[in-house]
N, C-alpha and C positions, 0 to 999 in steps of 0.2 A: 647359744653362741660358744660359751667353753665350758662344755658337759666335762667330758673327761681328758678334755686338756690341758697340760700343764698350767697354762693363762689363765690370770686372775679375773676379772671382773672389778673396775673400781670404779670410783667416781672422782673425776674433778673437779672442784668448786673456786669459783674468782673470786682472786683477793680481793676485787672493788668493793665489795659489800651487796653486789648485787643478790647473790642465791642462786645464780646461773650457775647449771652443773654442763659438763659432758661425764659420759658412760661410755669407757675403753676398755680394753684389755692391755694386760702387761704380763709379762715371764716372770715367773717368779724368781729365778734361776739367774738370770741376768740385772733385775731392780728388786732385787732381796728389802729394801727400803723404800722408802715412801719418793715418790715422783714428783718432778715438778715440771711441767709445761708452759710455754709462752703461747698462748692459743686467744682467738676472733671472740669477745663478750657482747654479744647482741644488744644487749641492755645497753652499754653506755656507747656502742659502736667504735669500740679500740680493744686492741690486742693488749691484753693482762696476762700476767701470772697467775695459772691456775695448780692448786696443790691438791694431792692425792686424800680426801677423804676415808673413814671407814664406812 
């Protein structure tokens, strides 16, 4: 998905404590830091705060 392009590969993981990840891409260029999303956690079925893992 981003062999040799600039975008990173990360992971987001929900702060509920669930362990729910998503796997996105980011620029590196533009979120030089670490991400935060408001994104759907399936497990408890509510939109949480999910932050950029390594």
């Amino acid at each position: 998905m981003a062999g040799n392009s600039k975008r990173a590969i990360i992971q987001l993981e929900s702060t509920a404590g669930t362990g729910y990840r998503y796997t996105v891409t980011k620029s590196k260029r533009n979120h030089p830091g670490r991400v935060e999303y408001k994104k759907y956690d399936p497990v408890i079925r509510k939109h949480v705060l999910f932050k950029e893992t390594k």
